[in-house]
C-alpha positions, 0 to 999 in steps of 0.5 A: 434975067427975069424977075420972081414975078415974071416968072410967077406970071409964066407959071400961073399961065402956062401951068394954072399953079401958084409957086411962092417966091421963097420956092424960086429962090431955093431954086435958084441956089439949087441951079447956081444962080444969084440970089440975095440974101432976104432982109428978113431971114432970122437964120441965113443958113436955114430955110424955113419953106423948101420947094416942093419936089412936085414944083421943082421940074415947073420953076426949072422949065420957067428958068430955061424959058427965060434963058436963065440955064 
């Protein structure tokens, strides 16, 4: 599985965009992948920084890249 940071770095090179860790990881909870719970998240329930619809179909397309879904 691939890290947030290879996956930062194939869309800052395929997309020339910036996507936040926080919007990998809601996606990924979207998509039924693993994902951790931040040792620094005041509420586990709630998340403070949603990803963006306009960023939704970029992360998807890097999670099919590296063979995720």
């Amino acid at each position: 599985m691939a890290t947030y940071k290879d996956i930062q770095s194939y869309i800052k090179l395929n997309y020339d965009c910036t996507v936040k860790t926080c919007w990998i990881a809601h996606m990924k909870s979207i998509c039924g992948l693993p994902v951790r719970q931040a040792y620094n998240r005041k509420d586990p329930e709630k998340r403070v920084f949603l990803c963006p619809d306009s960023k939704k179909d970029i992360i998807k397309a890097a999670f099919k890249h590296f063979n995720m879904i």
